[in-house]
C-alpha positions as CSV (number, residue, x, y, z in Angstrom):
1,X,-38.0,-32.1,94.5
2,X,-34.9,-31.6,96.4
3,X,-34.8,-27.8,95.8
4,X,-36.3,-28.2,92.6
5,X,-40.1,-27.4,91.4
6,X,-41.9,-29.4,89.2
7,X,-45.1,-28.1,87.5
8,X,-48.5,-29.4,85.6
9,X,-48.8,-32.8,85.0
10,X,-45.9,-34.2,87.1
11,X,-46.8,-32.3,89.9
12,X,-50.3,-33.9,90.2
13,X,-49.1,-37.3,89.6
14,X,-46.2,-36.6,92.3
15,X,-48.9,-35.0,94.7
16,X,-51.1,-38.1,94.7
17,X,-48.6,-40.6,95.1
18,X,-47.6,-38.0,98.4
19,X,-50.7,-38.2,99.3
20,X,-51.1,-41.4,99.5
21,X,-47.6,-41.8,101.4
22,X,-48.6,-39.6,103.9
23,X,-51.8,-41.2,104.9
24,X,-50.2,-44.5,105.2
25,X,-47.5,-42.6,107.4
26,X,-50.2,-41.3,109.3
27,X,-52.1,-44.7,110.0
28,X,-48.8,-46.7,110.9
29,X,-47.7,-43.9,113.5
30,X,-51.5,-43.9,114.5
31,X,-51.0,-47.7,115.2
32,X,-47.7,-46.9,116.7
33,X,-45.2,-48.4,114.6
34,X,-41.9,-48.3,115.0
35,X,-40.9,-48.7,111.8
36,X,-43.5,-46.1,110.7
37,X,-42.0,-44.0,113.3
38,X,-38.4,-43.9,111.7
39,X,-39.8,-43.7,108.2
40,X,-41.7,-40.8,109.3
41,X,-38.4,-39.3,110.8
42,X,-36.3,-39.3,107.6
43,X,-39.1,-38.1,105.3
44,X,-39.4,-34.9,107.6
45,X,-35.5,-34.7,107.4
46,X,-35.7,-34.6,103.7
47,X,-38.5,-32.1,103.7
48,X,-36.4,-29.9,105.8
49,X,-33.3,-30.8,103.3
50,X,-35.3,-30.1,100.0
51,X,-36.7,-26.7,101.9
52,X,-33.3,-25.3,102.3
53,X,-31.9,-26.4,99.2
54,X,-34.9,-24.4,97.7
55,X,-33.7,-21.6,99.6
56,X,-29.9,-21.7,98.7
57,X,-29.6,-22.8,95.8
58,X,-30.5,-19.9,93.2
59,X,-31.7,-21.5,90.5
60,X,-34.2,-22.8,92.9
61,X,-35.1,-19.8,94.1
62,X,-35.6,-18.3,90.6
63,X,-37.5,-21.3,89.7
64,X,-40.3,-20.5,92.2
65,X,-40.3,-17.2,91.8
66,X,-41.5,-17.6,87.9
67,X,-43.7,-20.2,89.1
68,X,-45.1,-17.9,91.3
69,X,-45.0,-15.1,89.0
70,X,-46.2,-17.3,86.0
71,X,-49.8,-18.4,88.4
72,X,-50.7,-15.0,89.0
73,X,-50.5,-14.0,85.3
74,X,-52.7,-16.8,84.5
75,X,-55.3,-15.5,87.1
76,X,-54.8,-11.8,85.9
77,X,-52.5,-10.2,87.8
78,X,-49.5,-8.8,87.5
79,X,-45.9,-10.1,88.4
80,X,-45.3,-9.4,92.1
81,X,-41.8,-8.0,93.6
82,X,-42.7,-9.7,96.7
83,X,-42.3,-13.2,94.9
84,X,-39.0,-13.8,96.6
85,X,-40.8,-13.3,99.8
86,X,-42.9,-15.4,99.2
87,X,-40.6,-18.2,98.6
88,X,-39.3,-17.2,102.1
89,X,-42.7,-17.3,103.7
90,X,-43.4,-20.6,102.7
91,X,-40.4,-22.5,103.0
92,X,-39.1,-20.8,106.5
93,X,-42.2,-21.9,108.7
94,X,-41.9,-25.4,107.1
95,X,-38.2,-26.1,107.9
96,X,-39.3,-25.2,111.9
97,X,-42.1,-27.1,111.8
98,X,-40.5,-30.0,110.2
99,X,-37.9,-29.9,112.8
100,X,-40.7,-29.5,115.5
101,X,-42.1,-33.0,114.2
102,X,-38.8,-34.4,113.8
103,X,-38.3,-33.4,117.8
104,X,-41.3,-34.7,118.5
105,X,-41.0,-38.3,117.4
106,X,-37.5,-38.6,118.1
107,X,-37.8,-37.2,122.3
108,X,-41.4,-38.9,122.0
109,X,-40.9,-41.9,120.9
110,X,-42.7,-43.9,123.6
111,X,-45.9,-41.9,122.4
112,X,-45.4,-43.9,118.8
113,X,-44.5,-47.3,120.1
């Protein structure tokens, strides 16, 4: 959360409570909310906030990388080199498609009214 990984039972609880968020998100834009709409706005500019702290900041960075690490020695593997990449992989694609939604229902917004 805000370039910072959270792990086991926090990160269920914190998923389901997303979940839920984003479903009601969903159904308000669905019935074309304005309000909805704005709400909707900001959380995608904090996703794309928390995705580049999560790159910049180091400790982030270092954090997923022995999260990363850590789930493939519990399934067996080895630690991977390419863990940074990883970290890259994941969090590059969401910042442009975060900003492609955030596009979207700004230059849209007579499709979510």
């Amino acid at each position: 959360v805000l370039g910072f990984y959270i792990s086991g039972g926090w990160a269920a609880v914190h998923n389901l409570i997303l979940i839920g968020f984003l479903l009601a998100l969903g159904i308000g834009l669905w019935l074309r909310r304005d309000l909805v709409r704005r709400i909707a706005i900001g959380y995608q500019s904090y996703v794309v906030l928390n995705d580049l702290l999560a790159l910049l900041i180091p400790q982030s960075r270092a954090e997923a990388i022995a999260l990363i690490n850590q789930m493939g020695v519990e399934r067996g593997m080895q630690p991977s080199p390419s863990a940074e990449f990883l970290v890259f992989l994941t969090a590059v694609p969401s910042v442009f498609f975060a900003g492609l939604i955030i596009w979207f229902l700004v230059t849209r917004k007579s499709a979510f009214v």
